[in-house]
C-alpha positions as MATLAB code, in Angstrom:
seq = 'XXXXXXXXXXXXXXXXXXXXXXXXXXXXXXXXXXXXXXXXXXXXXXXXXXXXXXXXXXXXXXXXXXXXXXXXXXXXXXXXXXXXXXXXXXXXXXXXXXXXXXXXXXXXXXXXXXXXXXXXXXXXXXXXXXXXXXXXXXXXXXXXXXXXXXXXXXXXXXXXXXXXXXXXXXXXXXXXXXXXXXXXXXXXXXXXXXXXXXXXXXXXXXXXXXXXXXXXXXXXXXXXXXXXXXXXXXXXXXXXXXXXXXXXXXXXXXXXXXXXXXXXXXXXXXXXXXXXXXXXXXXXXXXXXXXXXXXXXX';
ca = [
       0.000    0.000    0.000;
       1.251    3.732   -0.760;
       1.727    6.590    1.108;
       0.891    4.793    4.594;
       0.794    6.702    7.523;
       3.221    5.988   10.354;
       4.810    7.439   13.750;
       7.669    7.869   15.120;
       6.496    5.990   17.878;
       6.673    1.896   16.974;
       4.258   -1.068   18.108;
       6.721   -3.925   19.027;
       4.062   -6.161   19.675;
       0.376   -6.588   19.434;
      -2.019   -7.374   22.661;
      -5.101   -9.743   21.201;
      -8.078   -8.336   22.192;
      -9.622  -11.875   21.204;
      -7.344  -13.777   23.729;
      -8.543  -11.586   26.645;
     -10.716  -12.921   29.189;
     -14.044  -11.228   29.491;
     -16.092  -13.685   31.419;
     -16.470  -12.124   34.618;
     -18.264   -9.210   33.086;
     -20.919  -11.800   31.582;
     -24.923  -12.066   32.930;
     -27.412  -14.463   32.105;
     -28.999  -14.302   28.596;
     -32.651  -16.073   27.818;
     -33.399  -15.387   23.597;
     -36.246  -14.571   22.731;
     -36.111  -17.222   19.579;
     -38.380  -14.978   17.768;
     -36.612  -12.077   17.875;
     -33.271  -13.695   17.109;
     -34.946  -15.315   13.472;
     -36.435  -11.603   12.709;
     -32.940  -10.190   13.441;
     -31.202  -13.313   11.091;
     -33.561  -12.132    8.260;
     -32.915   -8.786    8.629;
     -28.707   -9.200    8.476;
     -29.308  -11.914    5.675;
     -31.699   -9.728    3.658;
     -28.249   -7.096    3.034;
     -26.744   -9.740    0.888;
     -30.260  -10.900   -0.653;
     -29.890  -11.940   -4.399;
     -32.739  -10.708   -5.733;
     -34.764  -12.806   -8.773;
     -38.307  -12.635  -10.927;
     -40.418  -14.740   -9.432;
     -44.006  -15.713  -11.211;
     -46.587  -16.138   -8.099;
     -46.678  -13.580   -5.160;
     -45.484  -14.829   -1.717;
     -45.830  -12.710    1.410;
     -42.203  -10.980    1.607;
     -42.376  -10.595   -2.369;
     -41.759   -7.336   -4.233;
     -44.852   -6.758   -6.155;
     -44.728   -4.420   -9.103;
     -48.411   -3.437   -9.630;
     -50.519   -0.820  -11.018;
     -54.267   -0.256   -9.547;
     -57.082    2.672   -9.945;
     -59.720    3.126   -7.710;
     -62.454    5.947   -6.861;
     -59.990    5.735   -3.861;
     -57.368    8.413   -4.523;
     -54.869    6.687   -2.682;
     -55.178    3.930   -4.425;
     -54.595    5.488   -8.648;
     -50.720    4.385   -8.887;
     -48.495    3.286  -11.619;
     -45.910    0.956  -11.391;
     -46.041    0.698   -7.285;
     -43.776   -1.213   -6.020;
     -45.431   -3.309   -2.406;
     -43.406   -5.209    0.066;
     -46.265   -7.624    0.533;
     -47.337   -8.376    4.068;
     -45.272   -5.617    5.486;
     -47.881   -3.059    5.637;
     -46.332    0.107    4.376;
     -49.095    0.747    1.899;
     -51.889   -1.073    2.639;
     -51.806   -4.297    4.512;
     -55.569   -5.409    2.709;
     -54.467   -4.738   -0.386;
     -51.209   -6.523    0.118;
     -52.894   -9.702    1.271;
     -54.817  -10.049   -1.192;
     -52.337  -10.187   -3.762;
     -50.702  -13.400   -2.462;
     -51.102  -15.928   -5.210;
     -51.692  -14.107   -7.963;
     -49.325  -14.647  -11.322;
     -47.233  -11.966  -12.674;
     -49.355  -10.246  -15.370;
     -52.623  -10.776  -13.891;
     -55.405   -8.499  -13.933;
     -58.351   -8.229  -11.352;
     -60.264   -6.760   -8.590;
     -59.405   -6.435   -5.120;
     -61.680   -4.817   -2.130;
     -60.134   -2.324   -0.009;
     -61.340    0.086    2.255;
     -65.083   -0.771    0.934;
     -64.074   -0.032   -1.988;
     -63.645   -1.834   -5.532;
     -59.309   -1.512   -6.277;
     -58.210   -3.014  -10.436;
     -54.733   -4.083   -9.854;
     -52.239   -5.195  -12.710;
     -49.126   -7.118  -10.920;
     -46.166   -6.064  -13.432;
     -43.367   -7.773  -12.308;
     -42.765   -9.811   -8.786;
     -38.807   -9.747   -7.529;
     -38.125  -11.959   -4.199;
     -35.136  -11.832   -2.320;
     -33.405  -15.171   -1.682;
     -31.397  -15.053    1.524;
     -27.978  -16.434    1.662;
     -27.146  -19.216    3.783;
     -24.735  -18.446    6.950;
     -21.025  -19.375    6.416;
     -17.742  -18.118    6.477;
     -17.435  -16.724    3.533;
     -21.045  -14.672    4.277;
     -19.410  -13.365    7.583;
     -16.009  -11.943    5.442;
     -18.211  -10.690    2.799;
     -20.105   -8.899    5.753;
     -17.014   -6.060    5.995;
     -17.272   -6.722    9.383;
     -14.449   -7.310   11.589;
     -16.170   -8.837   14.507;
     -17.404  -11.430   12.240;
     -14.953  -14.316   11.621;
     -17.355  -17.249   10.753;
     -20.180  -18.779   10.157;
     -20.765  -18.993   14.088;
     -19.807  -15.133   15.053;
     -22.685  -14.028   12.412;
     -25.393  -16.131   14.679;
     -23.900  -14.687   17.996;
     -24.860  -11.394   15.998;
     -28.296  -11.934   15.089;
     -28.944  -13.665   18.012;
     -27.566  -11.162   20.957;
     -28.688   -7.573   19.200;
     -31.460   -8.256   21.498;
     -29.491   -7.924   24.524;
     -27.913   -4.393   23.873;
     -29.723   -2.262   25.951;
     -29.465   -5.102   29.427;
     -25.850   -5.475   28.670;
     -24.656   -1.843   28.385;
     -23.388   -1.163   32.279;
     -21.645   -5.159   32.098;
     -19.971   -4.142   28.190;
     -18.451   -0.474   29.541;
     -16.876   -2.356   32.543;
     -15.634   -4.810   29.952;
     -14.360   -2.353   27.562;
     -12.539   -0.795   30.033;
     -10.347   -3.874   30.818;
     -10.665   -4.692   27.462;
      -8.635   -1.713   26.260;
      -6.401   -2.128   29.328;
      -5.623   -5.596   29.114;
      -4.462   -5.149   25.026;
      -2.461   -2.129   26.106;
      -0.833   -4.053   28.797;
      -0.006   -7.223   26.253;
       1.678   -4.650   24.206;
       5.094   -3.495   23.401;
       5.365   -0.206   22.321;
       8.794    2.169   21.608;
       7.374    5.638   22.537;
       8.470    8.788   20.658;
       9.037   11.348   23.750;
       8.266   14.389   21.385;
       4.825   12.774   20.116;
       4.281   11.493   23.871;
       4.147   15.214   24.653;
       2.393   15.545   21.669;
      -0.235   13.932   22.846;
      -0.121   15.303   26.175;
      -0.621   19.088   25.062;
      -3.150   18.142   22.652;
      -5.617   16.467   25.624;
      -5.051   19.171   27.755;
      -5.888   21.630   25.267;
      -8.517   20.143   24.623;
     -10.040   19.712   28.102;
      -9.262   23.311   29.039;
      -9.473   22.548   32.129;
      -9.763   25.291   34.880;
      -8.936   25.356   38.811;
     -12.481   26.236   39.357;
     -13.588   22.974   37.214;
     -11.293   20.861   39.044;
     -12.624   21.881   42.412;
     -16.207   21.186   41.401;
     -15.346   17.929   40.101;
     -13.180   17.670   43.761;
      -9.528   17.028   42.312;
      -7.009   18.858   42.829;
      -6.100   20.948   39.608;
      -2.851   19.606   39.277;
      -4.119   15.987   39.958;
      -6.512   16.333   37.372;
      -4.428   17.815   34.543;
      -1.915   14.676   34.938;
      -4.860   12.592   34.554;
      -5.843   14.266   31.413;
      -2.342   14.501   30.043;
      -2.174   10.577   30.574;
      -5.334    9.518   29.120;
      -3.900   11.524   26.013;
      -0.504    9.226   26.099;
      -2.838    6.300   26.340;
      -3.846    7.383   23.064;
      -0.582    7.133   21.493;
      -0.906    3.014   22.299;
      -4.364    3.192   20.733;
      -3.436    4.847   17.402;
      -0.294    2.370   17.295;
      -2.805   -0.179   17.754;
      -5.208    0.816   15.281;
      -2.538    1.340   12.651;
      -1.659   -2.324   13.181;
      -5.193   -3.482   12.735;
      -6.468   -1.006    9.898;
      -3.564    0.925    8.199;
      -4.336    4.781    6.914;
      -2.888    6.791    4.330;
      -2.296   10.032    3.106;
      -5.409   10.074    0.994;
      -7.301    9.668    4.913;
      -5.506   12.395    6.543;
      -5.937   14.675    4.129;
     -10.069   13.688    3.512;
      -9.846   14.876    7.176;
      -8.636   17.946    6.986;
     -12.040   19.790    5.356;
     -13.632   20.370    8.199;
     -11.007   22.279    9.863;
     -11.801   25.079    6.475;
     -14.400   27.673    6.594;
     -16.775   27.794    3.434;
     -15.165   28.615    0.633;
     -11.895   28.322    1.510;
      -9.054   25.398    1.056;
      -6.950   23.100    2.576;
      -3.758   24.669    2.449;
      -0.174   24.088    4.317;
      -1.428   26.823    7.111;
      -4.340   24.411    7.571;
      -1.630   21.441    7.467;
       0.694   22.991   10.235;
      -2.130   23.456   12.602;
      -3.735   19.791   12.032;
      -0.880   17.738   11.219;
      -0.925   13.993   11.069;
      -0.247   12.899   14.091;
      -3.489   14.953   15.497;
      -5.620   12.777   12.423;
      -4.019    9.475   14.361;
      -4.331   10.172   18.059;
      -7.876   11.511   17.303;
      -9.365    9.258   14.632;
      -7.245    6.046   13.765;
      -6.940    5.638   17.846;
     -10.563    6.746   18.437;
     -11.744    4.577   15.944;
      -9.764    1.693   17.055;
     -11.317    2.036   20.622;
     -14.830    2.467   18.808;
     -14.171   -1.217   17.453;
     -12.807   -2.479   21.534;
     -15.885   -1.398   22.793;
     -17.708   -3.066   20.091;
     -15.884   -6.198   20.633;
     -16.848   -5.992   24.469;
     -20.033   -5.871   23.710;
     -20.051   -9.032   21.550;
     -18.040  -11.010   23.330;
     -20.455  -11.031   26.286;
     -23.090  -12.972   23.714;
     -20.511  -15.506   22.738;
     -22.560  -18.025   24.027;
     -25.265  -17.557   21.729;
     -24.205  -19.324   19.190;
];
């Protein structure tokens, strides 16, 4: 790859998030089978292939065209997600069975409705295997099993998000700790400056959060060398180039103007990989948290 972006700071080794042990942050889980098999269709239904079909099943894509005294129902080539309801759940009922081309009448509302189906198109789910999960673009998803610990935990988001921050936490910890990193001092300070500017923190905000000032700004100035692990670490997993750093730098212009050296100077690389290649990276940690506490629902 060209133009990758790097630091002066080096990763000597990698910490794998997979390998770390998450367990004690796991509860109890009962699916809700329904809800996991609505949840499968709905992650299968993004790699649908989609075909002509010649009868209408509920599901189908019906292509139809209808007039009524009903102004609602005067359309021309309509297309219905039959039995979903989006239109008109009678009407869509109704057409179940019928052949593509037919003509006839339909009651809705009361009220007499002609329909035409055009054309029907149904989508023909994919089976789950590995090759599904890499052709999901997900990283989380390694096989065939990972994609049903997806469908079948989504439902547990909301009961598992106090349990997933705790895990994150150590999560992000225990990688960092498995590392081996060579830290630059100048980007180390780097890094430092930047989080403190950033907090602009005061004496009088540090006594109503009840630190003392200079307590809290080493806290902040750490957290922002932490991040100097996590942009190392997202580098390893997901390398950037120049083409990213620079589709970065646009928002730092005001309209009408460009990206320039000026702009450069101010936002230079290593501020694109301490604050999105390491912020992303965590994004994905905290994702991984949160999955790995429905590993048993495969």
């Amino acid at each position: 790859m060209q133009d990758v972006l790097t630091m002066r700071s080096k990763l000597i080794q990698a910490g794998d998030p997979w390998s770390v042990d998450l367990s004690a942050y796991k509860i109890p889980l009962e699916v809700d089978e329904d809800r996991a098999q609505r949840d499968t269709v709905n992650f299968l239904r993004r790699f649908a292939e989609k075909v002509e079909a010649e009868e209408v099943q509920d599901q189908d894509t019906a292509v139809i065209t209808c007039s009524s005294e009903l102004p609602r129902f005067n359309r021309e080539s309509l297309p219905l997600r039959v039995g979903v309801g989006l239109f008109s759940r009678e009407l869509e009922q109704q057409l179940i069975g019928w052949k593509k081309g037919q003509t006839g009448t339909v009651t809705v509302q009361g009220k007499p409705v002609s329909v035409t189906v055009q054309a029907i198109q149904r989508e023909v789910l994919p089976e789950i295997t590995d090759e599904l999960a890499a052709r999901s673009g997900n990283p989380l998803l390694r096989n065939a099993a990972d994609i049903r610990r997806w469908c079948r935990g989504n439902q547990f988001d909301d009961a598992l998000e106090g349990p997933a921050d705790e895990a994150f936490t150590h999560l992000m910890q225990a990688v960092a700790a498995d590392s081996v990193f060579e830290k630059d001092p100048d980007e180390v300070q780097y890094a430092r400056d930047l989080s403190l500017r950033q907090a602009n923190i005061t004496p009088e905000k540090a006594e109503e959060i009840g630190v003392p000032y200079e307590n809290l700004r080493e806290m902040i100035a750490q957290s922002g060398e932490s991040l100097i692990e996590m942009a190392l670490l997202g580098l390893h997993a997901h390398p950037r180039t120049v083409a990213d750093y620079e589709a970065w730098l646009p928002r730092f212009v005001r309209d009408g103007g460009t990206v320039d050296d000026v702009v450069r100077a101010a936002h230079p690389v290593l501020e694109y990989l301490l604050e999105i290649v390491a912020g992303d990276y965590m994004d994905e940690l905290e994702l991984m948290a949160l999955f790995r506490l429905k590993e048993d629902l495969a």
